[in-house]
C-alpha positions in Angstrom: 0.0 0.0 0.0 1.1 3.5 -0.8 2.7 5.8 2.2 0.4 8.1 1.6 -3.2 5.9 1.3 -2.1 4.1 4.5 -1.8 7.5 6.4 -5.1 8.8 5.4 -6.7 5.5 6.2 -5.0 5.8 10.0 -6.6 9.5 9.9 -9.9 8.1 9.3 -9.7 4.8 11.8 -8.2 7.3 14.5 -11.3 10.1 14.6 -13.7 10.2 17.3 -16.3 8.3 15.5 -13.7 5.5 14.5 -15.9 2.0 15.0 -14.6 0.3 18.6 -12.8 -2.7 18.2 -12.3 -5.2 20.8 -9.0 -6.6 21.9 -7.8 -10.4 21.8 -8.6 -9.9 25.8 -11.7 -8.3 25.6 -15.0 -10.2 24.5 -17.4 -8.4 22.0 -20.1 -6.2 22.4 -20.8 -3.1 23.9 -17.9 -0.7 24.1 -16.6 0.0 28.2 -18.1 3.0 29.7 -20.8 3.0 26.9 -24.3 2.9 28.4 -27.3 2.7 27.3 -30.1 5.0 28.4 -32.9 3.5 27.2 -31.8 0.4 29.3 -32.3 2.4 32.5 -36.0 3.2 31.4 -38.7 1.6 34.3 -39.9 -1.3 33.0 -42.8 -4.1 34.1 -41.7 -7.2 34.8 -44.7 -9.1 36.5 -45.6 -12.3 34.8 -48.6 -12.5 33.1 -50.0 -15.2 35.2 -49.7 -13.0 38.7 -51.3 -9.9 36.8 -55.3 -12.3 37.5 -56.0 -12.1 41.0 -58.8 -14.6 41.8 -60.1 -13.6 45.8 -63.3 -14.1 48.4 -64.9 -12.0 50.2 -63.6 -11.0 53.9 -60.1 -12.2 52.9 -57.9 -10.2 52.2 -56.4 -9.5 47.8 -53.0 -9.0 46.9 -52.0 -7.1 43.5 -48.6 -7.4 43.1 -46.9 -5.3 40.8 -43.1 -5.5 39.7 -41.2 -2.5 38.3 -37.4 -2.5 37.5 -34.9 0.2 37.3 -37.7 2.7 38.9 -35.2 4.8 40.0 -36.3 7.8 41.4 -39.6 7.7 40.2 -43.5 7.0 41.9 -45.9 4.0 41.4 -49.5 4.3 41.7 -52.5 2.2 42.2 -55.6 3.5 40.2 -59.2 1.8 40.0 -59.6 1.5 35.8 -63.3 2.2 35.7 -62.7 5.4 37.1 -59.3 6.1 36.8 -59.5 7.4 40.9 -56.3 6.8 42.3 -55.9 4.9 45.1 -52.4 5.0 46.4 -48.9 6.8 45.4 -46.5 5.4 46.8 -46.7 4.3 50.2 -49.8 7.0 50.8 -53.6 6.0 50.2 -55.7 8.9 48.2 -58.5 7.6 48.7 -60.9 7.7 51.4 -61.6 4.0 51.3 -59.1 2.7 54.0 -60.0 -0.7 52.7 -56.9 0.1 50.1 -53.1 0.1 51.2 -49.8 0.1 49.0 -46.6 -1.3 50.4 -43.4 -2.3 48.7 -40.5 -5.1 49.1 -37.7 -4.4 46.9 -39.4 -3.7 42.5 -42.7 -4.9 43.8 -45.3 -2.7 44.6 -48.4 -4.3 46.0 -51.9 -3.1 46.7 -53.5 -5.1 49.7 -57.2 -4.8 49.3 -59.0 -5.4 53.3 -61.9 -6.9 53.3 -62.8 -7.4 49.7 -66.8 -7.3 47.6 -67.7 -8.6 44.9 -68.3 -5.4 43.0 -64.8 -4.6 43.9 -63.9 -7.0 41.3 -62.2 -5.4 37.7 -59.7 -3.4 36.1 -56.8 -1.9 38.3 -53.9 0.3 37.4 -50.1 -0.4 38.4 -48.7 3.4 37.0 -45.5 4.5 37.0 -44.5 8.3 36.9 -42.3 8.5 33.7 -43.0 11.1 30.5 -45.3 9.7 29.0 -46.7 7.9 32.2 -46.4 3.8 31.8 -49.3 1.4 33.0 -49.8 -2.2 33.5 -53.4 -3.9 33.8 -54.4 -6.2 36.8 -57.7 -8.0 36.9 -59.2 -9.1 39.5 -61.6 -11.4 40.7 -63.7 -11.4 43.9 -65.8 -14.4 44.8 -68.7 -14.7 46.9 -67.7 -16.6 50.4 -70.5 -17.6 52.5 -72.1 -20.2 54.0 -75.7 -21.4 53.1 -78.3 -23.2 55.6 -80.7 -25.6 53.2 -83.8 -24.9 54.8 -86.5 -22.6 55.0 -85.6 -19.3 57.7 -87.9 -20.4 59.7 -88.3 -24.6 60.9 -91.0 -25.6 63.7 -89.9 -28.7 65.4 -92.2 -31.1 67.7 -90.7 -31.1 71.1 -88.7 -34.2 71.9 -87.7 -35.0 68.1 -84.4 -33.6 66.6 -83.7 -30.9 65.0 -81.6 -31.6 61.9 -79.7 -28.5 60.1 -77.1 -28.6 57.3 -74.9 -26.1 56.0 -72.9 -26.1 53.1 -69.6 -24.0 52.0 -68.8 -22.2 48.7 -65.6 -23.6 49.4 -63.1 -25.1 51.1 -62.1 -23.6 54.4 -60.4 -24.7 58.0 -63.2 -24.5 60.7 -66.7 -23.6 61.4 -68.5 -22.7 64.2 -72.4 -23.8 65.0 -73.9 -21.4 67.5 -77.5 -21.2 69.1 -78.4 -17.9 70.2 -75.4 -16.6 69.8 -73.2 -19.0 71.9 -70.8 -21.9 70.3 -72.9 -25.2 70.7 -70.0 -27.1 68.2 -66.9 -26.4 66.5 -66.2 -28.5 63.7 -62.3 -28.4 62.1 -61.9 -29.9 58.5 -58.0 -31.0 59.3 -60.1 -33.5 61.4 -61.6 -37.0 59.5 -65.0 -37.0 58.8 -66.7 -38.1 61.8 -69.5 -37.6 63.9 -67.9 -35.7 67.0 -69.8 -33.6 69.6 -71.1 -34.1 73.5 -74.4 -35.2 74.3 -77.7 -34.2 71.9 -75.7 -32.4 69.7 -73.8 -33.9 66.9 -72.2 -32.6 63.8 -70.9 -35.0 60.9 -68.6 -33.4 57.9 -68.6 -34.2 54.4 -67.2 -32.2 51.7 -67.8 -28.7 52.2 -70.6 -29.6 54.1 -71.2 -29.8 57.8 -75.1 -31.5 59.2 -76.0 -30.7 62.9 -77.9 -32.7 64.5 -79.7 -31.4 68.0 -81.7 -34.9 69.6 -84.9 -34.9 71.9 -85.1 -31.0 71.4 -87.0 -29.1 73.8 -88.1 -25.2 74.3 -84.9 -24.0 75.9 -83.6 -25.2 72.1 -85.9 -22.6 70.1 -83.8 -19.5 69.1 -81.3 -18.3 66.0 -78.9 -21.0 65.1 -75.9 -19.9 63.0 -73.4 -21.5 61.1 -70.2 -19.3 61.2 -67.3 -20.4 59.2 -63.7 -18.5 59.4 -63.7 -16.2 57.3 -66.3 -16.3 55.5 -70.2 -14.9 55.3 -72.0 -16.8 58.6 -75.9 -17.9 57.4 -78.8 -18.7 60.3 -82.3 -19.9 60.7 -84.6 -19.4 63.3 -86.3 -22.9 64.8 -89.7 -22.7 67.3 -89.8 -25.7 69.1 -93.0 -26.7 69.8 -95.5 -28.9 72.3 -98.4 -30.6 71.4 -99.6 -32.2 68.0 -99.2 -29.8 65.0 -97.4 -32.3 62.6 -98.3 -29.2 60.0 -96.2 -26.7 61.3 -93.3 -29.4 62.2 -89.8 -29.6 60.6 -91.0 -32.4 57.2 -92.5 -29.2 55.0 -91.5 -26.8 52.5 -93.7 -24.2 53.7 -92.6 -20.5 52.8 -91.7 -18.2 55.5 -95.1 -16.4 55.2 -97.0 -19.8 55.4 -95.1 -21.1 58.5 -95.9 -17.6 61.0 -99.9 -18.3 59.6 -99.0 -21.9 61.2 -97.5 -21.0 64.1 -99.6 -18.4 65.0 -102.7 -21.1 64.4 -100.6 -23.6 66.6 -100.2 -21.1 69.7 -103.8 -20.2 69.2 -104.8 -24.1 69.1 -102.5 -23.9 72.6 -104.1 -21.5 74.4 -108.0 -22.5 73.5 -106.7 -25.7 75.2 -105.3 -24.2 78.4 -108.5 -22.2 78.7 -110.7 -25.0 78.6 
């Protein structure tokens, strides 16, 4: 090569904007001290799968939201429907104390108290960069309750048994039976399924549902009886026990609530022409 082509091509390769090229000791790729700024851009890195929350009522959601390289900047949890914010940071906006942000290292979660199921939708994960980033959570709040197959109100002949069940809408760790108000059986599903209880009252377990069974019933037994599972909606019925013979008012029927006060107010009625006789 010429003396004079080689020295303009070292002019060239020796400018500023000369292409790097790595050493025998140095691997390829990005040249040292050379950063990239678009790398240090907040960016979501929750999986798709954590971003639906499925919950129940009275316990307690969890939206978890992960943000890297959020450097100086703010997230914030806002409600889609109405685009209210909810949190910023670690401070609630709203006046719904149900709603609280915390954070552990990039995630950013929103801890919904006592959920309903018309909290259920769209929320916001928000980041406070120019243009402003979101990322969508849905999520999912399902009814938990328990339910008492009968009618609200049950009229029971006085030395038969009084027979309630009460099924889950799903699977939980304990449940309370209670007659006016005080526990008459507790009943934990960690337990076999047995028939366990002292005396006239029994309770069996099977599935998500748990069967009382009260024997030789008599007036002190008439009240509210409940079934309360952890947390989870409680349902109750109100049973009259009653003396005498009114097989139509007893606990065999399907009589609607307004039907069954006609027949108890007959059988009381029926009672007292007796005692005044």
């Amino acid at each position: 090569m010429p003396p004079a082509l080689a020295l303009v091509l070292l002019c060239i390769l020796g400018t500023k904007g000369s292409p790097y090229i790595p050493t025998a000791a140095e691997p390829p790729g990005r040249p040292p001290n050379e950063t990239s700024s678009q790398s240090q851009l907040p960016e979501f890195v929750t999986s798709p799968e954590a971003r639906e929350v499925t919950s129940r009522t009275n316990q307690p959601a969890h939206l978890h939201c992960q943000v890297a390289n959020l450097g100086d900047r703010s997230v914030s949890w806002l409600r889609a429907r109405d685009l209210h914010i909810l949190t910023t940071g670690l401070f609630t906006f709203t006046t719904d104390k149900r709603f609280v942000a915390f954070n552990t290292g990039t995630t950013w979660t929103l801890k919904l108290l006592a959920p309903r199921v018309n909290d259920s939708g769209a929320y916001l994960c928000q980041v406070s960069t120019e243009p402003r980033i979101s990322q969508s959570f849905t999520l999912t709040v399902k009814e938990s309750r328990a339910y008492i197959a009968s009618n609200r109100e049950l009229f029971v002949k006085a030395g038969s048994s009084i027979s309630l069940s009460c099924t889950l809408t799903h699977n939980i760790s304990q449940l309370y039976w209670l007659h006016n108000g005080s526990v008459i059986h507790y009943t934990a599903w960690s337990q076999e399924d047995q028939p366990v209880g002292l005396g006239r009252v029994v309770a069996t377990t099977a599935g998500r549902t748990s069967s009382l069974l009260v024997s030789r019933a008599g007036l002190t037994d008439s009240g509210q009886y409940t079934c309360q599972p952890t947390d989870a909606e409680a349902d109750h019925v109100m049973v009259h026990v009653l003396t005498g013979e009114h097989p139509a008012a007893m606990q065999h029927g399907s009589a609607s609530p307004a039907r069954s006060a006609v027949l108890l107010t007959s059988a009381l009625l029926m009672t007292t022409a007796v005692c005044v006789r």
